[in-house]
VEXFIMI-305297 format. One line per field, with one value per atom (N, C-alpha, C): residue number from 1; residue in three letters; atom name; x, y, z. Coordinates in steps of 0.02 Angstrom, whole numbers, always signed. Example, Ala and Ser with C-alpha at 12.3 -4.5 7.8 and 13.67 -1.06 7.14 Angstrom:
BEGIN
resi	[1, 1, 1, 2, 2, 2]
resn	[ALA, ALA, ALA, SER, SER, SER]
name	[N, CA, C, N, CA, C]
u	[+660, +615, +660, +642, +684, +645]
v	[-284, -225, -165, -112, -53, +2]
w	[+390, +390, +390, +354, +357, +394]
END
This chain:
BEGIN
resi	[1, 1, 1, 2, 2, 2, 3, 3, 3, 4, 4, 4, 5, 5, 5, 6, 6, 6, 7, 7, 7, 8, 8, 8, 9, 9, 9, 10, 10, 10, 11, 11, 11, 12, 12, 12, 13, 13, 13, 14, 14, 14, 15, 15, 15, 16, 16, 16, 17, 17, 17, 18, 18, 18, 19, 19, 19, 20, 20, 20, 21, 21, 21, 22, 22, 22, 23, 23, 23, 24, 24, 24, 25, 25, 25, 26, 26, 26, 27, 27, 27, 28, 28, 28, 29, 29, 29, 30, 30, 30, 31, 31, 31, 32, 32, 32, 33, 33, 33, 34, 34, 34, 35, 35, 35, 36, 36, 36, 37, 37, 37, 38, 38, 38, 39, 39, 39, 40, 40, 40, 41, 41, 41, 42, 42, 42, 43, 43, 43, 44, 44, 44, 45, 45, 45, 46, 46, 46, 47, 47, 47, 48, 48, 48, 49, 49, 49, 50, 50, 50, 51, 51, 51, 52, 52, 52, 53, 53, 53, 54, 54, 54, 55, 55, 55, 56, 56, 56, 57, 57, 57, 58, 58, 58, 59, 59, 59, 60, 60, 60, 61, 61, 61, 62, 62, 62, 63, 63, 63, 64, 64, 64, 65, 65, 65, 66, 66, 66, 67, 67, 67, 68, 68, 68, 69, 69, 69, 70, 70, 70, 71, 71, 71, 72, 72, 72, 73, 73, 73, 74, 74, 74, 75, 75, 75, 76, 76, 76, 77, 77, 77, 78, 78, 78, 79, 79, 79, 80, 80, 80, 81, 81, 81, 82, 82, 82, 83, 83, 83, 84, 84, 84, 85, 85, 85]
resn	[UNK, UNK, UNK, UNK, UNK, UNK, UNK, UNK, UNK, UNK, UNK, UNK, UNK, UNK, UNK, UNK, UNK, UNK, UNK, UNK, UNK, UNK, UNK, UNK, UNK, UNK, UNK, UNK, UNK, UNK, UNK, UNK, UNK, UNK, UNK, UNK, UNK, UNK, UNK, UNK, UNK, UNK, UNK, UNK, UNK, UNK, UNK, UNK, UNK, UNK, UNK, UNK, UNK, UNK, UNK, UNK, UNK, UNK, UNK, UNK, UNK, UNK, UNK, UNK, UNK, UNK, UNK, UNK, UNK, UNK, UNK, UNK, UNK, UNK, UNK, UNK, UNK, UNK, UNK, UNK, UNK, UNK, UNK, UNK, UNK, UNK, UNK, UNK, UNK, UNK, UNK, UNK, UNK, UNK, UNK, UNK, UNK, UNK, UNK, UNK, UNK, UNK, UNK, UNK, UNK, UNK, UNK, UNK, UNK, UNK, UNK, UNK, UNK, UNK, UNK, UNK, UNK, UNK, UNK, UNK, UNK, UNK, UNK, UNK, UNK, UNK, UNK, UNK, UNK, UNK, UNK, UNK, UNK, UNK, UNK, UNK, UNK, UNK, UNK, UNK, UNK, UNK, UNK, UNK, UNK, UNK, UNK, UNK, UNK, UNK, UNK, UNK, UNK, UNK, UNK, UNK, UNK, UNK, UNK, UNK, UNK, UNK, UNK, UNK, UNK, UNK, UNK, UNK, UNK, UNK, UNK, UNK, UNK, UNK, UNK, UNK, UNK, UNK, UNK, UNK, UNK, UNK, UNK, UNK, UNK, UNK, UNK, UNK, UNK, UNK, UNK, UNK, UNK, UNK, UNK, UNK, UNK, UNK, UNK, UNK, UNK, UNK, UNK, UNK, UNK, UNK, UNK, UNK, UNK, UNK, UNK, UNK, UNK, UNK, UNK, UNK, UNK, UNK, UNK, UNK, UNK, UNK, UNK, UNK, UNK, UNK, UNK, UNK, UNK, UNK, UNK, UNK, UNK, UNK, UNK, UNK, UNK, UNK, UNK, UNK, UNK, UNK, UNK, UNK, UNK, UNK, UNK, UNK, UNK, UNK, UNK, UNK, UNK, UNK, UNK]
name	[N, CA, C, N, CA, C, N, CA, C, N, CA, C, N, CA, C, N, CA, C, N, CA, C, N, CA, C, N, CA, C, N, CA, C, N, CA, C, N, CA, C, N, CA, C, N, CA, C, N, CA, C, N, CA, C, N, CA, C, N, CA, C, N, CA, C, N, CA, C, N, CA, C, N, CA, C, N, CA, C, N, CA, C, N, CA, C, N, CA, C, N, CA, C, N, CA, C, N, CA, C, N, CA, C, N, CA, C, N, CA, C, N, CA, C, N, CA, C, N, CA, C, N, CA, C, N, CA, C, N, CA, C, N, CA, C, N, CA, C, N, CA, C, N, CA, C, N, CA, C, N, CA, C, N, CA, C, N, CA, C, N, CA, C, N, CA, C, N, CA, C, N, CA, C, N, CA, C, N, CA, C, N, CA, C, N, CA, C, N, CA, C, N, CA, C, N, CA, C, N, CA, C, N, CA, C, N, CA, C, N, CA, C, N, CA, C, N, CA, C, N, CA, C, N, CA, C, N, CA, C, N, CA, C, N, CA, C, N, CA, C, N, CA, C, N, CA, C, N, CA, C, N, CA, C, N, CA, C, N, CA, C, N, CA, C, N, CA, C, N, CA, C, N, CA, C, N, CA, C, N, CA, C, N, CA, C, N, CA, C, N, CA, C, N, CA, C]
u	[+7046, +7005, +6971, +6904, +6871, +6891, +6897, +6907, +6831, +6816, +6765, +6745, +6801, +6813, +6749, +6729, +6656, +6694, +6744, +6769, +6750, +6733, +6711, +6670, +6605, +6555, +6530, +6459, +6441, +6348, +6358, +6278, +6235, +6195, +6132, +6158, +6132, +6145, +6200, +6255, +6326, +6341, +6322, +6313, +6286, +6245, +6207, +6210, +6252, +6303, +6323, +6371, +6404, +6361, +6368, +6345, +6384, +6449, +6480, +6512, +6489, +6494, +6547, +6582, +6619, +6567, +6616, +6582, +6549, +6591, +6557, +6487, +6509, +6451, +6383, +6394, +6344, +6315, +6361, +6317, +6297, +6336, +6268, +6202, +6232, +6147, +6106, +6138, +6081, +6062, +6090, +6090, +6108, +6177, +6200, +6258, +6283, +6356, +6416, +6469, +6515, +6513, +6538, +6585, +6516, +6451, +6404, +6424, +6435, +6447, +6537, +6579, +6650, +6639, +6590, +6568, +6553, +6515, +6467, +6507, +6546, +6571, +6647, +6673, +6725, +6730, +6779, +6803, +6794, +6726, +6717, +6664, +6622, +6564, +6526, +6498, +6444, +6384, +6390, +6316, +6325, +6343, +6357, +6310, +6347, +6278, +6266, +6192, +6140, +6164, +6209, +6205, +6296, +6288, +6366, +6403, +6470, +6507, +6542, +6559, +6618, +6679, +6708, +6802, +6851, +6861, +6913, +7001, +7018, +7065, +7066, +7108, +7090, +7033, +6988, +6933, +6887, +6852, +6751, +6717, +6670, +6620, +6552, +6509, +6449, +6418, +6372, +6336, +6272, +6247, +6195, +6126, +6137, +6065, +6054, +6100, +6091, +6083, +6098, +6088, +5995, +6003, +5903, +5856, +5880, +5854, +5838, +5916, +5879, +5843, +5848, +5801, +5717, +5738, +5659, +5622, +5667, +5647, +5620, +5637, +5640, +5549, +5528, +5468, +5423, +5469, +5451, +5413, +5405, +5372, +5425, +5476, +5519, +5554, +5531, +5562, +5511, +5457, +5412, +5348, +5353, +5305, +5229, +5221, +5170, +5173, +5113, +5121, +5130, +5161, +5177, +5126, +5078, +5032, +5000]
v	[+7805, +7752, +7777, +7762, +7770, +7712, +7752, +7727, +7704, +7641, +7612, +7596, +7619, +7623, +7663, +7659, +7676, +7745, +7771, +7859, +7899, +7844, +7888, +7890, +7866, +7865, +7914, +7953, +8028, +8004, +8049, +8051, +8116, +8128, +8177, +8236, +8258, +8290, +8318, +8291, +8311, +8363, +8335, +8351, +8412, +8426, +8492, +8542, +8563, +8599, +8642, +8623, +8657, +8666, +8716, +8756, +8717, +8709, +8654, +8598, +8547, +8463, +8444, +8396, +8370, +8319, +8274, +8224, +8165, +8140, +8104, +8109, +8180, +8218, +8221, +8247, +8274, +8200, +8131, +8083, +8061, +8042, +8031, +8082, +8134, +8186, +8172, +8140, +8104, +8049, +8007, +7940, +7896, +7923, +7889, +7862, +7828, +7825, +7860, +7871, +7922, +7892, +7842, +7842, +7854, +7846, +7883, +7944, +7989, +8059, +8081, +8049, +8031, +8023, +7974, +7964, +8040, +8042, +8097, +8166, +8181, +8231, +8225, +8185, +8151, +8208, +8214, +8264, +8195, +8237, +8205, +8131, +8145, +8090, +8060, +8015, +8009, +8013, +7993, +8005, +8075, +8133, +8209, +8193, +8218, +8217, +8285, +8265, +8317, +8402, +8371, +8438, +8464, +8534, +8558, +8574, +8548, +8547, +8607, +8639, +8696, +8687, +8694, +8662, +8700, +8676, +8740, +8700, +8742, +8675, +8618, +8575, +8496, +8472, +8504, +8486, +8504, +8453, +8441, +8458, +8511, +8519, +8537, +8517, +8524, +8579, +8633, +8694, +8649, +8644, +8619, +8621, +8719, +8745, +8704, +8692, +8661, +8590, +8557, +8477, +8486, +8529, +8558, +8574, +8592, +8621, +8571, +8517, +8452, +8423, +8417, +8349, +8401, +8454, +8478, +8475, +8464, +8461, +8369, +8323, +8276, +8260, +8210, +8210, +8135, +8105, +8045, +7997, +8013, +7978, +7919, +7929, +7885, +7903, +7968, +8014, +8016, +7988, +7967, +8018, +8059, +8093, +8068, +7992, +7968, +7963, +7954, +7944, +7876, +7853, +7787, +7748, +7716, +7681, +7619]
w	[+10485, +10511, +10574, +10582, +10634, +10685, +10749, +10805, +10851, +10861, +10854, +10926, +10974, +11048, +11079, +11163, +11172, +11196, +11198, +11208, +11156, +11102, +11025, +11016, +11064, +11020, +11059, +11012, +11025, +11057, +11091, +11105, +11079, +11049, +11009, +11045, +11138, +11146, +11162, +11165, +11164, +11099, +11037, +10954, +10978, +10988, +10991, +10990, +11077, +11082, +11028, +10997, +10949, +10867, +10857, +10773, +10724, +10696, +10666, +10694, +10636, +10676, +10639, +10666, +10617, +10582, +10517, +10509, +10543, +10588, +10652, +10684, +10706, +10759, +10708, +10637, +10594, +10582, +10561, +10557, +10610, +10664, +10741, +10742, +10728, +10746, +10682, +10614, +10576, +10553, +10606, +10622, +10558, +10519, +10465, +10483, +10471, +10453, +10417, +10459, +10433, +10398, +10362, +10290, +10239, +10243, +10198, +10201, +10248, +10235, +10185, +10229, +10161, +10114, +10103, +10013, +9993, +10021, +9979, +9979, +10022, +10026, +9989, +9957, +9926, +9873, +9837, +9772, +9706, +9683, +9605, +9625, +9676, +9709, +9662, +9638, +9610, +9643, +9687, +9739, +9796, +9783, +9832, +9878, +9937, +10012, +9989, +9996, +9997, +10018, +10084, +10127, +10114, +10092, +10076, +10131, +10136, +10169, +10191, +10251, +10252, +10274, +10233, +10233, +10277, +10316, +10355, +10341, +10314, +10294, +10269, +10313, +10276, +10330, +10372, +10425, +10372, +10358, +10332, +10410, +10416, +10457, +10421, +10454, +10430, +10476, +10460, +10495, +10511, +10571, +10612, +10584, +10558, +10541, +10477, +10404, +10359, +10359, +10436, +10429, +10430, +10490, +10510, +10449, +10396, +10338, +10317, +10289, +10242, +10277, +10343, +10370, +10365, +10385, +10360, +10288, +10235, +10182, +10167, +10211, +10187, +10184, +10135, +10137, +10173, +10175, +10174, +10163, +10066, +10047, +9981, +10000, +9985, +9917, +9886, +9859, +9782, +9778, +9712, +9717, +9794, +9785, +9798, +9824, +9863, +9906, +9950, +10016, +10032, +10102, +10126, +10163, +10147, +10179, +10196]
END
């Protein structure tokens, strides 16, 4: 369970700092919600987050440069391939 206390909560540039995030850090720096990233990163997901995980143990961290990649890939045209206007 997330601890919902204001000692936990992360600020962007704090996240930065470091090359692997945890799940926390990786969803503040992509302004999701952890448990979207738990889902997705879950064994046997139906919906997989986008971005692959590196397991060090039983620790999920996410690599910084690959959060940078998907958000560069994103298009935002709501995924249909038009533009939003």
């Amino acid at each position: 369970m997330i601890d919902p206390s204001p000692k936990r909560l992360l600020s962007v540039q704090a996240v930065t700092v470091k090359r692997l995030l945890s799940v926390e850090e990786a969803a503040t720096y992509l302004g999701l919600s952890p448990r979207t990233i738990y889902n997705g990163v879950a064994p046997g997901s139906k919906n997989p987050f986008p971005v692959k995980a590196k397991r060090i143990g039983k620790l999920v961290r996410f690599d910084i440069r690959d959060l940078d990649k998907f958000c560069d890939g994103l298009t935002g045209d709501g995924g249909n391939g038009e533009s939003q206007e």
